[in-house]
TORNUDO-352150 format. One record per residue (C-alpha): residue number from 1; x, y, z; residue in three letters. Coordinates in steps of 0.25 Angstrom, whole numbers, plus 2048, in hexadecimal, padded with zeros to 3 digits. Layout:
<recs>
<rec><i>NUM</i><x>X</x><y>Y</y><z>Z</z><aa>ALA</aa></rec>
...
</recs>
This chain:
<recs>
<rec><i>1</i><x>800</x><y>800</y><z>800</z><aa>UNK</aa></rec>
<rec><i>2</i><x>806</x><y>80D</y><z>7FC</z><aa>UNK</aa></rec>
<rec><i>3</i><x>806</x><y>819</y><z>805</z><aa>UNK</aa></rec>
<rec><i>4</i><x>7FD</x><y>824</y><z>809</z><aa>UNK</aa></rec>
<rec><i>5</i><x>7FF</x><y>830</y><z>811</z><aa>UNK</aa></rec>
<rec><i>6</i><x>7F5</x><y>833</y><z>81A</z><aa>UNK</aa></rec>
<rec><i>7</i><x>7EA</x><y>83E</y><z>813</z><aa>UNK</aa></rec>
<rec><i>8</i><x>7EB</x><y>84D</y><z>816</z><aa>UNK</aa></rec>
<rec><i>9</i><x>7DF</x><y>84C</y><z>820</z><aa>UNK</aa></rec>
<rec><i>10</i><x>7E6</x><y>841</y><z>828</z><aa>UNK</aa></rec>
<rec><i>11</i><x>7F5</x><y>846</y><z>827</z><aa>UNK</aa></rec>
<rec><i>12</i><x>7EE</x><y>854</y><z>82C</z><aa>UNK</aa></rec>
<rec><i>13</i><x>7E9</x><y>84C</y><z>838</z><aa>UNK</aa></rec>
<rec><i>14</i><x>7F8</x><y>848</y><z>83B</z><aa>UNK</aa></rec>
<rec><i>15</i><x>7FC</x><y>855</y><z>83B</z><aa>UNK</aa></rec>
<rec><i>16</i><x>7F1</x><y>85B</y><z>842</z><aa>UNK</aa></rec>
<rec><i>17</i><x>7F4</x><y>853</y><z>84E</z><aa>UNK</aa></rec>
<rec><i>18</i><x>804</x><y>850</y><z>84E</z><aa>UNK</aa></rec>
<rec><i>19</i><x>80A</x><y>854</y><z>85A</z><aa>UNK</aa></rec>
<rec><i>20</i><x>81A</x><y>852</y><z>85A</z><aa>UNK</aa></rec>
<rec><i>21</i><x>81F</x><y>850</y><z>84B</z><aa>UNK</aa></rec>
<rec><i>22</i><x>82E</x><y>848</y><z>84B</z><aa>UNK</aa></rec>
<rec><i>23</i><x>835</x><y>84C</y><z>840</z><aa>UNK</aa></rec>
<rec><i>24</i><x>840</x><y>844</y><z>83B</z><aa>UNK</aa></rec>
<rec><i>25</i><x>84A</x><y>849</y><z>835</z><aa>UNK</aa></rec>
<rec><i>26</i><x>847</x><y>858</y><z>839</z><aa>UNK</aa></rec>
<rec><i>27</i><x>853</x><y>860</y><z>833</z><aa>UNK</aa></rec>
<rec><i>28</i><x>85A</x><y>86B</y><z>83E</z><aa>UNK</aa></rec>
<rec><i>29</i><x>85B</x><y>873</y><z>832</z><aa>UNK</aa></rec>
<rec><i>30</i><x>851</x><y>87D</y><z>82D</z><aa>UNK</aa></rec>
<rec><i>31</i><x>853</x><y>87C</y><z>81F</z><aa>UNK</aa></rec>
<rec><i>32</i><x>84F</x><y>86C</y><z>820</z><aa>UNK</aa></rec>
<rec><i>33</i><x>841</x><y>86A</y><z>81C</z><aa>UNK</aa></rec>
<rec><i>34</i><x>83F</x><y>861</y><z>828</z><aa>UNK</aa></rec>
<rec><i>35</i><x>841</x><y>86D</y><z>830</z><aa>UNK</aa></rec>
<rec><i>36</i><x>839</x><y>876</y><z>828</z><aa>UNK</aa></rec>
<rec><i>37</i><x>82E</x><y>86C</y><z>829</z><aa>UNK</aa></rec>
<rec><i>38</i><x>830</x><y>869</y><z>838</z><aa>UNK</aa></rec>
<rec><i>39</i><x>830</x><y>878</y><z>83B</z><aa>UNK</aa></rec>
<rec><i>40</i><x>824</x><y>87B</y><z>833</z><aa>UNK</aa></rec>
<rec><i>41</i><x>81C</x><y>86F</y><z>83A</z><aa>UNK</aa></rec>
<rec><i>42</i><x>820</x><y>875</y><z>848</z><aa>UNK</aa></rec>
<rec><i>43</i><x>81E</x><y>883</y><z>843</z><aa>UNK</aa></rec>
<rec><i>44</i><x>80E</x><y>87E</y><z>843</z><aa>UNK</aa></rec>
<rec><i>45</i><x>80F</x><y>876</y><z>851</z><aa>UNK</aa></rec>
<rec><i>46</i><x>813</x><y>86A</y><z>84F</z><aa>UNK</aa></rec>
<rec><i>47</i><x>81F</x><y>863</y><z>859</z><aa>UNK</aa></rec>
<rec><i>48</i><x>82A</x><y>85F</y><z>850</z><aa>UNK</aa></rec>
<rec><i>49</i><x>833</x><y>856</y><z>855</z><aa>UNK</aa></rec>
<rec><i>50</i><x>841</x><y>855</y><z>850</z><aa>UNK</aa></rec>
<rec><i>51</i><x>848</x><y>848</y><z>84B</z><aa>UNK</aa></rec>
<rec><i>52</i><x>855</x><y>848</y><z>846</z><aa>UNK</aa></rec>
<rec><i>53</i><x>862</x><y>83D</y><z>84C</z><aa>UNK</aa></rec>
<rec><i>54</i><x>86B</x><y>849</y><z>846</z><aa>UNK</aa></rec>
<rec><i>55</i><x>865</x><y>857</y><z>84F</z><aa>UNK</aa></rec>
<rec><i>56</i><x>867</x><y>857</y><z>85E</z><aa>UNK</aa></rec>
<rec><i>57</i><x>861</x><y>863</y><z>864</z><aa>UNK</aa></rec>
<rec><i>58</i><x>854</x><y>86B</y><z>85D</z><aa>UNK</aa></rec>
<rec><i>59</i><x>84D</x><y>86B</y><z>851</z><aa>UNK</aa></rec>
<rec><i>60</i><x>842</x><y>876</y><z>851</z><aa>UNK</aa></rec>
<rec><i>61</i><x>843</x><y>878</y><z>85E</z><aa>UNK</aa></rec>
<rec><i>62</i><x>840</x><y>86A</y><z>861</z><aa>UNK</aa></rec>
<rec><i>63</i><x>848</x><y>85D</y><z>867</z><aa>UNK</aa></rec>
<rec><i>64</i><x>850</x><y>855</y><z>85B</z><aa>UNK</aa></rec>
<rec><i>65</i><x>84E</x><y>847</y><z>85E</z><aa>UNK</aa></rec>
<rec><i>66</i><x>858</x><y>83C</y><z>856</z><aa>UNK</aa></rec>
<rec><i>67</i><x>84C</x><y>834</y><z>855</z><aa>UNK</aa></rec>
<rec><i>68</i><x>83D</x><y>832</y><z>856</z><aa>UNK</aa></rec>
<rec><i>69</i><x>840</x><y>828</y><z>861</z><aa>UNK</aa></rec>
<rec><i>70</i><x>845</x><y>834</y><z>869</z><aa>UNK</aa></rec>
<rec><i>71</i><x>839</x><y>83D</y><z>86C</z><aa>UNK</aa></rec>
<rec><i>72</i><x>835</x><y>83B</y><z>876</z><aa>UNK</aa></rec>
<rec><i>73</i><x>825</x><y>83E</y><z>873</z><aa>UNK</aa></rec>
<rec><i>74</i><x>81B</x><y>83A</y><z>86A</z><aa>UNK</aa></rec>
<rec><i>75</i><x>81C</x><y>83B</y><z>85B</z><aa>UNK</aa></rec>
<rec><i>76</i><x>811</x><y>83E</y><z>851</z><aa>UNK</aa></rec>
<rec><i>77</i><x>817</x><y>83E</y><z>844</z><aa>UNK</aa></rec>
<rec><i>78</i><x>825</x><y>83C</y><z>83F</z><aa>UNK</aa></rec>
<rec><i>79</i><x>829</x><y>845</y><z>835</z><aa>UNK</aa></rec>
<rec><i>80</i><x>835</x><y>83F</y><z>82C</z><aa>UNK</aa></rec>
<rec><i>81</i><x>83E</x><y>847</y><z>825</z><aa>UNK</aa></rec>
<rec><i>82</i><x>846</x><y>83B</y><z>821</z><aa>UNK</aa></rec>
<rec><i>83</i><x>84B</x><y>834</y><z>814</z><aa>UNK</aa></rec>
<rec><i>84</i><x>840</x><y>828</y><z>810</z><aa>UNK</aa></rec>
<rec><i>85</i><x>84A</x><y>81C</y><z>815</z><aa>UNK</aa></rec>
<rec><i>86</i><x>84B</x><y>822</y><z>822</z><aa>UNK</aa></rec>
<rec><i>87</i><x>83C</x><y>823</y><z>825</z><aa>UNK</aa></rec>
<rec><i>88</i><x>83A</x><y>816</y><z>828</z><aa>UNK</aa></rec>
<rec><i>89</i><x>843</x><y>814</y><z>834</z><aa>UNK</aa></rec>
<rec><i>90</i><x>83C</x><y>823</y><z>838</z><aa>UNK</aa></rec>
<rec><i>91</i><x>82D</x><y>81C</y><z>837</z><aa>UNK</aa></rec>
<rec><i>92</i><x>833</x><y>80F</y><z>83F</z><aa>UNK</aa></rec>
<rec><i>93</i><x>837</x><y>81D</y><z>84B</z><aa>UNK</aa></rec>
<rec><i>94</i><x>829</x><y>822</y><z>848</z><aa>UNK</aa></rec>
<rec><i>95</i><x>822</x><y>817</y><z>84C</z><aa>UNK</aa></rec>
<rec><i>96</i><x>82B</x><y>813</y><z>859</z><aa>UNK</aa></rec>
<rec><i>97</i><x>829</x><y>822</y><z>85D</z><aa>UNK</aa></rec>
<rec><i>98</i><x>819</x><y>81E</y><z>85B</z><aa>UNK</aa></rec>
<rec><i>99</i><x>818</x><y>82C</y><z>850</z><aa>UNK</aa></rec>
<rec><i>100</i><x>809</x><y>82B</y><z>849</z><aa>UNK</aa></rec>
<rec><i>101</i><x>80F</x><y>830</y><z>83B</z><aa>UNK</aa></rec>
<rec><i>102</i><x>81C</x><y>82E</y><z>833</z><aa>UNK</aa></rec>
<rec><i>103</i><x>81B</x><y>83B</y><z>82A</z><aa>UNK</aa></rec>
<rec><i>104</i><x>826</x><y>839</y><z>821</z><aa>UNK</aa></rec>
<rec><i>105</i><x>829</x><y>846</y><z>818</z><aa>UNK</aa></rec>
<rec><i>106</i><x>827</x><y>84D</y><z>80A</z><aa>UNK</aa></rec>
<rec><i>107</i><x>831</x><y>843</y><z>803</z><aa>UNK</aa></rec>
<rec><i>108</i><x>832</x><y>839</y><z>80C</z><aa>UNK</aa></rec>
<rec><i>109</i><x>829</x><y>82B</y><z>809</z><aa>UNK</aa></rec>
<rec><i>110</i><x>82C</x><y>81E</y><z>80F</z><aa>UNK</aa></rec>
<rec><i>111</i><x>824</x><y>813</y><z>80E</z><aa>UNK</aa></rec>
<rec><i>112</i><x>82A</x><y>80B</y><z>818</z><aa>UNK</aa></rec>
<rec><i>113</i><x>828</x><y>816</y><z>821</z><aa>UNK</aa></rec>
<rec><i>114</i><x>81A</x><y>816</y><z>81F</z><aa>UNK</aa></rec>
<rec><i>115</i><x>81A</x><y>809</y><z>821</z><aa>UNK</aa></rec>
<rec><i>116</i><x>820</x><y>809</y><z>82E</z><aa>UNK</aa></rec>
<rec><i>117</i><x>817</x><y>813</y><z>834</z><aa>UNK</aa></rec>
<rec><i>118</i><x>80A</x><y>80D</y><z>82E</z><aa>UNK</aa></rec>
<rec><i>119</i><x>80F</x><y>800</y><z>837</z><aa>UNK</aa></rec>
<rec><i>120</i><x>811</x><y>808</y><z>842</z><aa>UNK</aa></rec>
<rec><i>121</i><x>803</x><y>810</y><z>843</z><aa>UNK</aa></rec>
<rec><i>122</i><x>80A</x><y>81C</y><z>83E</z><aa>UNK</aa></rec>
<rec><i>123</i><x>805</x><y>827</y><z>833</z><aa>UNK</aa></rec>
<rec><i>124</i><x>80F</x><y>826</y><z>828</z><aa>UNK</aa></rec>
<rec><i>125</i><x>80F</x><y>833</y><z>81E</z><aa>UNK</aa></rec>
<rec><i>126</i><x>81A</x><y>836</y><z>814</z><aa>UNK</aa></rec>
<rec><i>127</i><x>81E</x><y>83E</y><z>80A</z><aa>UNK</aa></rec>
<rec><i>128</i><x>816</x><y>84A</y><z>80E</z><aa>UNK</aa></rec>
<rec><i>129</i><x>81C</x><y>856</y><z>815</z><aa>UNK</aa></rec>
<rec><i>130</i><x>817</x><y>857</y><z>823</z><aa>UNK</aa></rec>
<rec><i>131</i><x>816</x><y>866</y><z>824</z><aa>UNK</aa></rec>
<rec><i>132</i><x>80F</x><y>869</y><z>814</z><aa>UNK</aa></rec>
<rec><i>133</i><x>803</x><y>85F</y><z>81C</z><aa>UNK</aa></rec>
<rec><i>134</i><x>805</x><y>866</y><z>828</z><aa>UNK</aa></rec>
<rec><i>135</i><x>802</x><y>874</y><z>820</z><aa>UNK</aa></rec>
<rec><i>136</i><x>7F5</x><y>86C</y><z>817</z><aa>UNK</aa></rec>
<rec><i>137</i><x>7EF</x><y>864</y><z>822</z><aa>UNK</aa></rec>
<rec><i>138</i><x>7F1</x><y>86E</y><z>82D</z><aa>UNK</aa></rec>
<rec><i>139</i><x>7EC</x><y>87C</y><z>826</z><aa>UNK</aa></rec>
<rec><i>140</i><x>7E3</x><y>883</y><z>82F</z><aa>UNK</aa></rec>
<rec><i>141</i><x>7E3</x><y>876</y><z>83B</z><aa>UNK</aa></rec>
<rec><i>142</i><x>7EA</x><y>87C</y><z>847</z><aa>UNK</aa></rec>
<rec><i>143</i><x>7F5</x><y>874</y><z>850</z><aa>UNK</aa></rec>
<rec><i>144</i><x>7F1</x><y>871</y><z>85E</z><aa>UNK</aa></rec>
</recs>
């Protein structure tokens, strides 16, 4: 069976009720798109969490963790800024941390991915930029 991102009605859902967003491989640098992204997703409320094994310290003003297994706090979603082959093992971390949603970025498709988060209950989306659905499904609904 080939795969299918969620509609815009239910990927608007997702959104409207995330609380913390990981992302992996959040860039310290501001001309990455991760971190453009990331800041514009925590410009309009949402709690980013960064992951990256290469930062120590902050990235936007929020603890770097080296991986998902680290936070110490529930997960939402986990937004991958990762090359395809390397999405797999993230999924495998998404479903140990118990994340509802593997969101895998505008570029980004995996089907094995997919594959691991459908197995483990989890939402998979991919090749779709988290912050254009943000701006479509979110226009005019307000962040608690």
């Amino acid at each position: 069976m080939s795969f299918e991102n969620p509609d815009r009605d239910k990927i608007g859902d997702i959104l409207a009720n995330a609380g913390n967003i990981a992302v992996v491989g959040l860039s310290d640098k501001s001309d990455r798109t991760s971190y453009m992204v990331a800041y514009a997703m925590q410009s309009r409320g949402y709690r980013i969490i960064p992951v990256n094994p290469t930062v120590d310290g902050e990235i936007l003003g929020e603890k770097c963790y080296h991986t998902l297994a680290e936070i110490p706090e529930p997960v939402d979603i986990v937004n991958v800024f990762r090359r395809s082959e390397f999405c797999a093992e993230v999924a495998k971390e998404a479903a140990e941390i118990g994340a509802n949603v593997l969101w895998l970025q505008q570029g980004i498709i995996s089907q094995e991915a997919a594959d691991i988060a459908a197995a483990n209950g989890m939402i998979a989306i991919m090749d779709r930029c988290i912050k254009v659905e943000e701006a479509i499904t979110q226009h005019g609904r307000s962040r608690a």
